[in-house]
N, C-alpha and C positions, 0 to 999 in steps of 0.2 A: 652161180651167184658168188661177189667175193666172198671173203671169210667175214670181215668186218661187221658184213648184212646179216648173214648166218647165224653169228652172235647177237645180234639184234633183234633177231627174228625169234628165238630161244628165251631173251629177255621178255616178247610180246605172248609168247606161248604162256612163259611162266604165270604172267601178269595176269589169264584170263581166268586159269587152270583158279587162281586164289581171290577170283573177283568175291566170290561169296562173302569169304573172310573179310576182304577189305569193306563193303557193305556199309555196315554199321561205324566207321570211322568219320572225324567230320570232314568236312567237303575239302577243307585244305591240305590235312595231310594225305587226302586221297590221291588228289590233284597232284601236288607236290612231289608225292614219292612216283606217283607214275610218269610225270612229265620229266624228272629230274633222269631214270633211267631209262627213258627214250631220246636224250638229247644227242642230235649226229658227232661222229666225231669232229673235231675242231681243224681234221688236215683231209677231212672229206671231199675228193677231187671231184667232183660230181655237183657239189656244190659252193664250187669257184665263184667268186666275183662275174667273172665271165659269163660263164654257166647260168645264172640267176638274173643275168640283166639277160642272154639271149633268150630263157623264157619268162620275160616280161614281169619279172622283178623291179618294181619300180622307187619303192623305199628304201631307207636303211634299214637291214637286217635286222630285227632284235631278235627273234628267237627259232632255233630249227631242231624238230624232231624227226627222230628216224624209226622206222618202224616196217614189220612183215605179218601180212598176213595171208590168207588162203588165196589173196588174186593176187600176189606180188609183194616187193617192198617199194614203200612210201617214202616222202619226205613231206611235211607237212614248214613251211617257213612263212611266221611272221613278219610284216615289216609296218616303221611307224615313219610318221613326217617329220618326225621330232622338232617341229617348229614353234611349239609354244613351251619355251624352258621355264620352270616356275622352282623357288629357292629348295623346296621337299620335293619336287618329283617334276620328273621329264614328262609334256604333254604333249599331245601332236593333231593338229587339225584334220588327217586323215590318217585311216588305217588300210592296209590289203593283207590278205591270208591267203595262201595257195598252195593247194593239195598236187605233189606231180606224184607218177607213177616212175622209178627208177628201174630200165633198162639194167642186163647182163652188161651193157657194156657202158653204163653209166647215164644212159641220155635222159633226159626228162620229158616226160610228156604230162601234160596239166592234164588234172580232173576235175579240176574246179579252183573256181578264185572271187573272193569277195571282198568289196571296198564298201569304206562307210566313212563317213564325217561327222564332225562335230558341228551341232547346230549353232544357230545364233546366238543363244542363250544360253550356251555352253561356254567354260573356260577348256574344255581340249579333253582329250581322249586317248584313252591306252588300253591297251591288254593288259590283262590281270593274269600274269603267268603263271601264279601260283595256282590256278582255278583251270589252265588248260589240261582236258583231260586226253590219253591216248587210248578209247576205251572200245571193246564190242558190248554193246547196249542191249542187244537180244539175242546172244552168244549164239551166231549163226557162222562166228568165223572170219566177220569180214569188222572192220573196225571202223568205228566210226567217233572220231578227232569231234571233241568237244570244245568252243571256243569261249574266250570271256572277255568281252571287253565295256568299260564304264566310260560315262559321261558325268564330268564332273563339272559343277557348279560354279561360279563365282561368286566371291563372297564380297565383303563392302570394304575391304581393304586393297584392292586388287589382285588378290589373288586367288585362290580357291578353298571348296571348301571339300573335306574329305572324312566327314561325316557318314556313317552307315546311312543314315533318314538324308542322303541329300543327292540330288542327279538321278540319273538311269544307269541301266547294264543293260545287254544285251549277252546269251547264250544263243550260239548257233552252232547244227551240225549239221551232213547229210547224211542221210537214209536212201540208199540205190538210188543216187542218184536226184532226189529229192531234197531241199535246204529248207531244214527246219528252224525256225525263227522264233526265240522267244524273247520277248523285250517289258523290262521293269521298268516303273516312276516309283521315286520313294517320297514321303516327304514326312513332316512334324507330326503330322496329322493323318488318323486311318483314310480320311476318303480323300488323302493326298493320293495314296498310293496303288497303283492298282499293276497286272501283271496280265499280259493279254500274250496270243502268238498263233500264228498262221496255221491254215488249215494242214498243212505237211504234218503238224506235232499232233494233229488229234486222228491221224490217219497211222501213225506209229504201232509197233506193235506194244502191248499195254505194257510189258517187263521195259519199255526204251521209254514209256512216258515216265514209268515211276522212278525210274532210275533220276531221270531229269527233275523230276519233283523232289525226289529226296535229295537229288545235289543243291536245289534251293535252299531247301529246308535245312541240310548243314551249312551250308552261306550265312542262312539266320542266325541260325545260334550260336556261330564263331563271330557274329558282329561283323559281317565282311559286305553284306546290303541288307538294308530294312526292305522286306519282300512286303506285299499284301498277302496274310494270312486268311482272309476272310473264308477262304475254299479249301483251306489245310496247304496251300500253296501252289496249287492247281492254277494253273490258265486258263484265261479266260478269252472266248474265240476274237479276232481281231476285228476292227472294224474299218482300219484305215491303217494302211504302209506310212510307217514315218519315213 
């Protein structure tokens, strides 16, 4: 493995060995401090231009983590459409995410890739960087990339509104191979709001559900989405795929 991974992989050891500790912090600096020292290097040959459109990389790049665990090292790389520019923030009518597994000799093989859109009702959609997580959920060894991305609102001015009480989010992860889906509405009002997510997230193991609940629940309190609390911020099972 090069050296580069090695230290990366030392990074992701560290990171798990102190997951306890970090526990109790809120969901941002969690996020934040773990994403920021998973991010690949920037002369990462592996993940060339090249490289990333021949495994069907089809946006612009926004963000790429690097990471090793007990079945290998990762590269996890967001990308956005970036087609709806708004004067506070870059929006984009679609998103894709995609987990490759990184060959000794560089190559990429995908383990997974997800694409989502922004609805009709929506002014555009992005990853919430600071909320992606590089995390093992039920310290088995194997890591499982926490994702965040929001749907934001239009407001009556033309543009949007970036309100905690306004739009959706979406957190997603996999679990062996299983994509678990949890998706929020917020709004003014408690029975605006409510927080549901696919049968994958109630088959988890209970340490990876609570983990996922308590990453909400710090989201609430740093003011970063109005969840529905009604269940301590528990999901609720889904009833229909948006």
């Amino acid at each position: 493995m090069p050296r580069r991974l090695l230290v990366l992989a030392a990074f992701v050891l560290f990171a798990a060995s102190s997951h306890g500790q970090k526990a109790d912090m809120t969901a941002e600096m969690t996020a934040g401090m773990t994403a920021e020292k998973n991010a690949c290097p920037a002369n990462a040959s592996f993940l060339s231009a090249d490289a990333l459109k021949k495994a069907g990389v089809e946006f612009p790049v926004f963000k790429r983590y690097c990471y090793a665990d007990k079945s290998g090292s990762h590269a996890l790389v967001l990308g956005e459409k970036q087609d709806a520019p708004f004067p506070d923030e870059l929006l984009s009518s679609a998103i894709q995410a995609s987990l490759f597994k990184v060959g000794s000799d560089g190559a990429l093989t995908r383990q997974w890739s997800i694409r989502d859109f922004a609805g009709k009702a929506d002014a555009g959609i992005n990853f919430r960087s600071k909320l992606v997580e590089i995390a093992d959920l039920d310290a088995d060894g194997l890591i499982e990339p926490i994702l965040v991305y929001r749907f934001f609102a239009p407001d009556d001015e033309g543009g949007f509104s970036s309100s905690d009480f306004s739009g959706g989010i979406k957190l997603i992860t996999f679990h062996q191979g299983r994509k678990v889906v949890i998706h929020a509405i917020t709004g003014q009002l408690d029975g605006e709001r409510r927080t549901t997510a696919n049968a994958n997230f109630f088959a988890l193991p209970k340490p990876a559900r609570q983990y996922l609940v308590k990453k909400m629940a710090g989201m609430y309190s740093a003011r970063q989405f109005g969840f529905d609390n009604s269940y301590g911020f528990m999901p609720q099972e889904e009833r229909g795929a948006r």
